[in-house]
C-alpha positions in Angstrom: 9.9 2.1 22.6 7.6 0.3 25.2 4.6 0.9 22.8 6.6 -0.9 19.5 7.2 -3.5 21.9 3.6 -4.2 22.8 2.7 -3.5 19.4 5.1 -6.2 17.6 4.1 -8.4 20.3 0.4 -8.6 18.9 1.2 -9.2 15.5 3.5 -12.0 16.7 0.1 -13.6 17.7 -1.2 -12.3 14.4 1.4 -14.0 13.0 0.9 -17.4 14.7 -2.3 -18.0 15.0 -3.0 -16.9 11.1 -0.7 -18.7 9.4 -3.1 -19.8 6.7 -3.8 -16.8 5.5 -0.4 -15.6 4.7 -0.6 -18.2 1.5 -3.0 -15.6 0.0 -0.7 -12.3 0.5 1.9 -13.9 -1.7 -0.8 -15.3 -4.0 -2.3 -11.6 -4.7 1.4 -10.5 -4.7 2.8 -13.1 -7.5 -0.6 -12.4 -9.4 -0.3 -8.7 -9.1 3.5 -8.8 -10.1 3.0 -10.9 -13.8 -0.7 -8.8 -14.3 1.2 -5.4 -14.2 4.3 -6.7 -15.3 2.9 -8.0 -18.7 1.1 -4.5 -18.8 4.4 -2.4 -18.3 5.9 -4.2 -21.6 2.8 -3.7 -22.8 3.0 0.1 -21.9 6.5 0.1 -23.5 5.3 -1.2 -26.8 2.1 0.7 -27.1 2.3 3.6 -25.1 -0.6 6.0 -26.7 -2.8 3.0 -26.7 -2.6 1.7 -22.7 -1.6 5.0 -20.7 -4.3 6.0 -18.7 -5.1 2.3 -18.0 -1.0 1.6 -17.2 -1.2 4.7 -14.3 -4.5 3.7 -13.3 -3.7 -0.1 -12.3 -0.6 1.1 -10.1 -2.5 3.7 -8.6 -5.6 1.1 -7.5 -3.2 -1.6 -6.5 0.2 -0.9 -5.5 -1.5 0.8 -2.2 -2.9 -3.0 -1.7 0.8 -4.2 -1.0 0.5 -2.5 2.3 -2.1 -5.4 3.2 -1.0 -9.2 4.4 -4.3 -11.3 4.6 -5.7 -12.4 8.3 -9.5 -13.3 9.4 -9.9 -9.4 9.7 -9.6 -8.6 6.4 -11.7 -11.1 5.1 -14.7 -10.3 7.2 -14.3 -6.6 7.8 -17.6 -6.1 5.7 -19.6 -8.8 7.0 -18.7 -9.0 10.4 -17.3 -5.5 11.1 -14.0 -7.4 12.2 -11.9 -4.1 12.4 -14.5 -2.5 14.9 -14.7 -5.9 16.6 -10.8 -5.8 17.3 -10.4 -1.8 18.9 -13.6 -2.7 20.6 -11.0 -5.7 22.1 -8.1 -4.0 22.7 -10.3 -1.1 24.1 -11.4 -3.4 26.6 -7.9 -5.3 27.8 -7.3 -2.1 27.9 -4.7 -1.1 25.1 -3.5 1.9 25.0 -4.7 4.0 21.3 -1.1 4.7 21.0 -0.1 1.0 20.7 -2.7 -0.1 18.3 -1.5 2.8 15.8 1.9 1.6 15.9 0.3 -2.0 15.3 -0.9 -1.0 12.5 2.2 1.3 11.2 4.5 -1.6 11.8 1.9 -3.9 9.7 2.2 -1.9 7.2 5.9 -1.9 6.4 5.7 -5.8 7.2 3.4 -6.1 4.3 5.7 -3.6 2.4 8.8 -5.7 2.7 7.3 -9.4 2.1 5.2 -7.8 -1.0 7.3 -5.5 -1.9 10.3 -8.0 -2.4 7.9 -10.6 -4.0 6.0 -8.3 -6.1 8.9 -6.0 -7.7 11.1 -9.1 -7.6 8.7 -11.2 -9.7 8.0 -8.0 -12.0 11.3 -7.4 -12.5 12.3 -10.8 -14.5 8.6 -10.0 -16.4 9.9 -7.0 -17.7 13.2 -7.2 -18.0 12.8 -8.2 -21.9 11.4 -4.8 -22.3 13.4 -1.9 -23.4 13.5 -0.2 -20.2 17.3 -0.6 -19.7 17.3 0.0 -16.0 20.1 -1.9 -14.4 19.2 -3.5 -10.7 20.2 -0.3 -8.2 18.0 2.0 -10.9 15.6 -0.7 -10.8 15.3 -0.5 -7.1 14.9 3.7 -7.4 12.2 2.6 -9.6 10.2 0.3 -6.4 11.0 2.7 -4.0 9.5 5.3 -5.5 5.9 3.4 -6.1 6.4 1.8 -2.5 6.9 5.5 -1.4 3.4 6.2 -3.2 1.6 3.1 -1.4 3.1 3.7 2.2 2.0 7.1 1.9 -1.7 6.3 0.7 -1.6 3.2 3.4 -2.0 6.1 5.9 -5.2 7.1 5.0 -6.1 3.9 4.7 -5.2 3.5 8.3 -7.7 6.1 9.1 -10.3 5.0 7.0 -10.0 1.6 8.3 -9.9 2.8 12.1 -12.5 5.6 11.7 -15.1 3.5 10.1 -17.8 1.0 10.7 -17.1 -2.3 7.8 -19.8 -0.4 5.4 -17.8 3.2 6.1 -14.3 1.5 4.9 -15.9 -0.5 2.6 -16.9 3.0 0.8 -13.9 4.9 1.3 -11.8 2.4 0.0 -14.6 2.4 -3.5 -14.4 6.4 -3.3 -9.9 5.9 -3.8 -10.9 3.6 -6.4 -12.6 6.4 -8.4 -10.0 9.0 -7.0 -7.1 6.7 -8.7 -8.9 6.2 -11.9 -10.0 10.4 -12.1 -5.9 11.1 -11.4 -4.6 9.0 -13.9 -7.2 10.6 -16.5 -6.7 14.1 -15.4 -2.6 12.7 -15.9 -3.2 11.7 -19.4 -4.9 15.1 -20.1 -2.1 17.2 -19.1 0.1 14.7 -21.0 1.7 13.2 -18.6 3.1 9.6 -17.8 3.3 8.3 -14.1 4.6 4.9 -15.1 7.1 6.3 -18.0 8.2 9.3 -15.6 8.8 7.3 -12.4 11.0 4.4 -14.9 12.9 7.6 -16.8 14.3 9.3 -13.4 14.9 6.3 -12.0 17.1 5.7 -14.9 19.0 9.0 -15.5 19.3 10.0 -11.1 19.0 6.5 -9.9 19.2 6.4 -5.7 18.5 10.2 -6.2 15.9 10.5 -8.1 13.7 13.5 -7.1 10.6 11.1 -7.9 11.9 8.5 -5.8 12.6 10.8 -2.6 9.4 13.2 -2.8 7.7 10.0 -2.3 9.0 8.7 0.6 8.9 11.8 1.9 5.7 11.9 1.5 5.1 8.7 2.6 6.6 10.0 6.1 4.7 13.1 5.9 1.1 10.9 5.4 1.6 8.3 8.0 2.8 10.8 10.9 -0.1 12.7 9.7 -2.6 10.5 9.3 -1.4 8.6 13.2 -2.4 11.6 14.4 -5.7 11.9 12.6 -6.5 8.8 13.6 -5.3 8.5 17.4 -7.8 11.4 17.4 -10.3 9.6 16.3 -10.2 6.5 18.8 -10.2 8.7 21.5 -13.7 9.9 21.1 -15.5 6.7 18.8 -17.9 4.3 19.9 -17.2 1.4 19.3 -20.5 -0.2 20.8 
């Protein structure tokens, strides 16, 4: 409890003294939201002709909702900015244990602003579609791709802790490829992320299997990957 408090009262400062940036979180999230959401009617209309590219594009980028824009994330490849910032709270000193759940709580603050503005915006995109998902099936429907991001935002936590700028920089290019290769090796078997997650959401709503083997897994990947990565700080230089 006395770490979560520490740790929210750092991003407060994040908060404040950032303000500016904030304007380009909902900016990638509004564009985001009406670039998929024209390419999930499209997906519904021509379905042989866009699937792997459908699976692909929420694979790459619904992980990036689990970002709000600051200074750091601007810079992080030219000035190293993440290093720069354990390196700081290294030297108040702050404890590893509080700058995880820094970046934990970050997370699911970028998960709830994005989250509401991206599948909220998307939602009146599609909703001439034939998807017939009514709003509580709708909701199954962002919970289970918000389950997917939360759960690959852990390993970008590690990534992102574990590595110099150039180091993230590349991890982050090497889940690029990995998103691209699953959707492909998807498409081969014959299968349909975008068409399967919309379809149980529809027929099991709140209990859709989909829907709760995500978040699960989402739990599962950032307890997991807090681990991996409080490991980690103990024993990196950060010179």
């Amino acid at each position: 409890m006395e770490n979560a408090k520490k740790a929210w009262s750092i991003i407060l400062k994040d908060l404040k003294s950032e303000k500016k940036y904030f304007i380009w979180t909902i900016v990638y999230s509004v564009y985001t939201a009406f670039t998929l959401g024209l390419a999930v009617k499209g997906q519904m209309e021509a379905p042989k002709y866009l699937n792997p590219v459908i699976d692909g594009m929420f694979l790459m980028l619904i992980p990036m909702l689990g970002f709000y824009f600051c200074r750091r994330s601007f810079k992080y490849l030219s000035e190293d900015s993440y290093t720069q910032m354990l390196a700081f709270f290294r030297a108040l000193p702050i404890p590893n244990q509080v700058v995880i759940v820094y970046r934990v709580i970050q997370i699911f603050l970028a998960y709830i602003v994005n989250g509401i503005v991206f599948f909220g915006l998307m939602y009146f995109v599609i909703e001439s579609a034939d998807i017939q998902l009514s709003i509580i099936e709708y909701m199954a429907f962002a919970l289970t791709w918000i389950g997917y991001g939360i759960m690959i935002s852990g390993a970008y936590m590690y990534f992102e802790f574990s590595n110099n700028g150039k180091g993230y920089f590349k991890s982050t290019l090497l889940f690029l490829v990995g998103a691209v290769v699953a959707a492909g090796i998807i498409k081969l078997f014959g299968g349909n992320m975008l068409l399967c997650s919309i379809a149980l959401a529809n027929r099991w709503s709140m209990l859709s299997p989909l829907m709760w083997g995500m978040l699960v897994g989402a739990t599962a990947s950032l307890i997991l990957f807090s681990k991996l990565t409080e490991r980690k700080l103990r024993t990196r230089d950060l010179v």
